[in-house]
C-alpha positions in Angstrom: 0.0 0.0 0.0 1.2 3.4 -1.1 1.8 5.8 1.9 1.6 9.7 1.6 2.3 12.1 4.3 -0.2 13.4 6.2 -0.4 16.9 5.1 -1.4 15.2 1.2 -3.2 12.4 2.6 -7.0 13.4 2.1 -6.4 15.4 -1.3 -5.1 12.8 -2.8 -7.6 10.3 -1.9 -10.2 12.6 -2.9 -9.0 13.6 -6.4 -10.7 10.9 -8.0 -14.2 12.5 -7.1 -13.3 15.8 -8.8 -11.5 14.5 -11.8 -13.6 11.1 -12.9 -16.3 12.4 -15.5 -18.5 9.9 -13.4 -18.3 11.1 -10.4 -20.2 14.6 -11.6 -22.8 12.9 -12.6 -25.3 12.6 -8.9 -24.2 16.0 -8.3 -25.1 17.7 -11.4 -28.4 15.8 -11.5 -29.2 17.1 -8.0 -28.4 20.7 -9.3 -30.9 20.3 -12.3 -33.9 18.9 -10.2 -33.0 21.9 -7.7 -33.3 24.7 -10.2 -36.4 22.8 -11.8 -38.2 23.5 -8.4 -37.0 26.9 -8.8 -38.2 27.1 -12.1 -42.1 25.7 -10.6 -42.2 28.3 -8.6 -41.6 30.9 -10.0 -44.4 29.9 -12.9 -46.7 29.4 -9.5 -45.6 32.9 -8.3 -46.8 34.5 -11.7 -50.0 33.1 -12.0 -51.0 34.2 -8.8 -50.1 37.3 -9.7 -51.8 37.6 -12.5 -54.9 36.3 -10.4 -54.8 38.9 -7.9 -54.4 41.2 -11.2 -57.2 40.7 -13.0 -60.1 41.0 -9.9 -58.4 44.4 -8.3 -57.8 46.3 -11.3 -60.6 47.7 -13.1 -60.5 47.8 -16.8 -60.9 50.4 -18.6 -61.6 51.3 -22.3 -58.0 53.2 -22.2 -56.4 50.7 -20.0 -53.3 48.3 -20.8 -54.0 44.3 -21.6 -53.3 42.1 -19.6 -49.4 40.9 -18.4 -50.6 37.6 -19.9 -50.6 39.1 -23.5 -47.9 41.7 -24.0 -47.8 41.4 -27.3 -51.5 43.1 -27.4 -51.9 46.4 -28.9 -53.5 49.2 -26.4 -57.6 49.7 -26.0 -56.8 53.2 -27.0 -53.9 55.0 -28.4 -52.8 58.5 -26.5 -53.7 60.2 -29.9 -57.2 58.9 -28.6 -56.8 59.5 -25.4 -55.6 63.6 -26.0 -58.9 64.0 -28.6 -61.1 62.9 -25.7 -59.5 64.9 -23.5 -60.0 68.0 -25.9 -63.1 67.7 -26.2 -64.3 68.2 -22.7 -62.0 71.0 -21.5 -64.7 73.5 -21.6 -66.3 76.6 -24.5 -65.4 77.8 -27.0 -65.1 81.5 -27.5 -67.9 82.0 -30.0 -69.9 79.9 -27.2 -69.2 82.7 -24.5 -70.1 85.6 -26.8 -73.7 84.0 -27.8 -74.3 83.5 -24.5 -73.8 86.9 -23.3 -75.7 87.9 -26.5 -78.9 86.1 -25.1 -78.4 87.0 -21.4 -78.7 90.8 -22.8 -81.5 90.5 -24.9 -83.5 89.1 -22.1 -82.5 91.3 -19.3 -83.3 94.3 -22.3 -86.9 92.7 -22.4 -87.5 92.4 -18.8 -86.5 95.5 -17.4 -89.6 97.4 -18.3 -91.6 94.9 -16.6 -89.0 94.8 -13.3 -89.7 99.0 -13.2 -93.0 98.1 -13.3 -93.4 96.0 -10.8 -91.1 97.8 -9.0 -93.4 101.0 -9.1 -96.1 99.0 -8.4 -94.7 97.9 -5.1 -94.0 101.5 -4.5 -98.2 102.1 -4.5 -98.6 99.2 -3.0 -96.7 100.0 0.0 -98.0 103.6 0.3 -101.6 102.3 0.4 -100.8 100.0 2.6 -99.1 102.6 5.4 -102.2 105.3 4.7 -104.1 102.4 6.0 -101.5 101.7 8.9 -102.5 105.3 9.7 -106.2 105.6 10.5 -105.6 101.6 12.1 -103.4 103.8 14.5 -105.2 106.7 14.9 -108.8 104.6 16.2 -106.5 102.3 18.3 -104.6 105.2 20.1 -107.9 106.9 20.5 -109.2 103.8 22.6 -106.3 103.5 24.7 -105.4 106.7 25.4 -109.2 107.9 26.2 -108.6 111.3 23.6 -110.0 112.1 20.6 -107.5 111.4 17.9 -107.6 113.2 14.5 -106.7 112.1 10.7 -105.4 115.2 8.4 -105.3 115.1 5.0 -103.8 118.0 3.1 -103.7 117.7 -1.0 -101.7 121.2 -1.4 -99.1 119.3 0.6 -99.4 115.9 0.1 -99.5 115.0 3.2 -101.0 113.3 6.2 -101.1 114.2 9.7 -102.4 112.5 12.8 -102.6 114.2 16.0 -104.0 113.8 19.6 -105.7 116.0 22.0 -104.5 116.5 25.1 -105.8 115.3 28.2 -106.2 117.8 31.0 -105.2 117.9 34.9 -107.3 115.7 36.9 -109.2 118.8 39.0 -112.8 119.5 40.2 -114.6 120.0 37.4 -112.6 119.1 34.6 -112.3 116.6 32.2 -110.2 113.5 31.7 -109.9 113.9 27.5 -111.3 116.0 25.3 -113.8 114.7 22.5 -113.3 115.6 18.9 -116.0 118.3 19.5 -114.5 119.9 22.2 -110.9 120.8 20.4 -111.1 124.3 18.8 -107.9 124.4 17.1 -106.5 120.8 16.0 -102.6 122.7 15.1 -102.6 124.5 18.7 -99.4 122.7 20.6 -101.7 123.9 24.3 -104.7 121.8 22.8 -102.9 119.1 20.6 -99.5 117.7 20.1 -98.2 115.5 16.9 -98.1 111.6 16.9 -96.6 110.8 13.6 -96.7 112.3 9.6 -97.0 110.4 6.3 -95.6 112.5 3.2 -96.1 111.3 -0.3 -94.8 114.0 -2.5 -91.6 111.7 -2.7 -93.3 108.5 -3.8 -92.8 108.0 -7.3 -95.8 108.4 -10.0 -98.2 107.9 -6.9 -101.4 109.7 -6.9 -103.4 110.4 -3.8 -106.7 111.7 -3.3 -109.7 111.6 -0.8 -112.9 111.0 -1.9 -116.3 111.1 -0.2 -119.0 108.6 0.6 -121.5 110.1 -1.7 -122.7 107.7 -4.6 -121.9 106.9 -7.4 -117.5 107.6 -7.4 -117.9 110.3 -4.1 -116.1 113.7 -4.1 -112.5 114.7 -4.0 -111.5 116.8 -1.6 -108.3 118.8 -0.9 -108.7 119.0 2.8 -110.2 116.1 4.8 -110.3 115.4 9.1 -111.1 111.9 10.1 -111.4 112.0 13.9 -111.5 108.8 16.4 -113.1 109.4 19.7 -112.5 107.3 23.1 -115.4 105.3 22.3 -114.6 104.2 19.0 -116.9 106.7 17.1 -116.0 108.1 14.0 -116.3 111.8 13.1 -115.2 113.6 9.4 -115.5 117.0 8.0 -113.8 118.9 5.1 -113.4 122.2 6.2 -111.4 122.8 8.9 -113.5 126.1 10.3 -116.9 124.0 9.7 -118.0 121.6 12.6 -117.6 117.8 13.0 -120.7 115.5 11.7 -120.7 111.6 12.4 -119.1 109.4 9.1 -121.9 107.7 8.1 -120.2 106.0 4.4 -117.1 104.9 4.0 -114.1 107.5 2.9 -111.8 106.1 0.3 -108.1 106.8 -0.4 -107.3 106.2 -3.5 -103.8 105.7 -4.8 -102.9 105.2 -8.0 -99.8 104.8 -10.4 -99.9 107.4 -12.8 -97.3 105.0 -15.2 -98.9 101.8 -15.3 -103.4 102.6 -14.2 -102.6 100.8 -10.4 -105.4 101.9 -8.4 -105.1 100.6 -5.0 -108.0 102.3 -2.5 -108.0 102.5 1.2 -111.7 102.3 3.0 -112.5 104.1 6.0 -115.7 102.7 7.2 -118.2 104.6 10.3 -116.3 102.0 12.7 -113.4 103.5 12.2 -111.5 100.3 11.1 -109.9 101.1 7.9 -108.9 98.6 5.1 -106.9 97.9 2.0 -109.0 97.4 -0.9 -108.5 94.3 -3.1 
């Protein structure tokens, strides 16, 4: 038997292993069936993958194929894609300019009707505070316990309501004075001034005061409606004449000179005035 130092003993014994063409051959069979596992999988790997793929991304009609088919051309080419896009960014400058085109035209047709209406609303509101007026002259009469009067001057377009006042509580006086008893309605030591309407700044408004005499009553320039204590209702149209009891209805009529509006306030014996509809 051949004997070899023992620095060269296992190399030498092992050579054969490494040099023999034979002795490769379990080791590079174990090295194929090793990268065939690796080979399985990865296929294994990519198909569930692909799986997961397909059920959370959403297709789309501008949305790439599938990883499976690369070789597939795209659902829509960017050519597409920036002709779509185009076409929904917005108007067109001819667009804008009709537009504003029709927006005028109408707004040129409707503003004769919105001044209208706007002057009709004017009337409207006048009647309706001329009305406000006598309500508030009959109801201050009642609570106060003093005659309370209603003046309506045409020269100056204007309304007035004024109260008596009440005197000192001493023998033989009285608590209020009645619409009979005041001699001079604009004397500050008989009367004083609750509150004034003036309609000389209403726009195309017409007031007047008409009578209760049949058929259309009387105008009149100068008309006092007094309230007494009681409720009673007294008129005259003169200021030197005396007081008589209302025994029609005084109506107020105000109109819009621009469009025919007639709106008409009634002021009936109980003193209750209304708007007319």
């Amino acid at each position: 038997m051949n004997t070899f130092p023992a620095g060269i003993a296992w190399p030498v014994r092992l050579a054969p292993f490494f040099i023999a063409p034979q002795s490769l051959a379990p080791a590079a069979r174990c090295f194929e069936r090793f990268t065939m596992g690796f080979d399985d999988l990865a296929r294994v790997t990519r198909g569930m993958r692909l799986a997961f793929a397909r059920h959370s991304v959403r297709s789309s009609s501008c949305s790439r194929p599938p990883l499976r088919s690369p070789c597939r051309p795209r659902a829509c080419s960017p050519g597409a894609r920036a002709r779509r896009r185009g076409g929904a960014r917005g108007f067109t400058l001819p667009e804008l300019l009709a537009v504003v085109v029709l927006i005028g035209i109408l707004a040129a047709t409707a503003s004769p009707s919105f001044v209208s209406g706007m002057r009709d609303r004017r009337v409207n509101r006048t009647a309706m505070e001329i009305s406000g007026l006598y309500r508030l002259a009959r109801h201050q009469a009642i609570g106060r316990g003093t005659a309370v009067l209603v003046r309506w001057t045409a020269s100056a377009r204007e309304f007035e309501v004024r109260q008596a006042r009440i005197e000192g509580l001493v023998p033989g006086s009285q608590l209020s004075k009645s619409c009979l008893n005041v001699a001079n309605w604009t004397d500050p030591a008989q009367t004083e001034l609750v509150t004034k309407l003036n309609v000389t700044d209403i726009e195309l408004a017409d007031v007047e005061l008409r009578d209760p005499t049949p058929p259309d009553g009387v105008a009149h320039s100068d008309a006092d409606v007094c309230f007494t204590a009681r409720g009673r209702t007294f008129v005259r149209y003169d200021p030197g004449a005396g007081f008589v009891p209302l025994l029609g209805a005084i109506r107020v009529n105000v109109t819009n000179s621009g469009t025919g509006l007639l709106r008409s306030v009634f002021v009936p014996p109980n003193g209750v005035a209304r708007l007319g509809l």
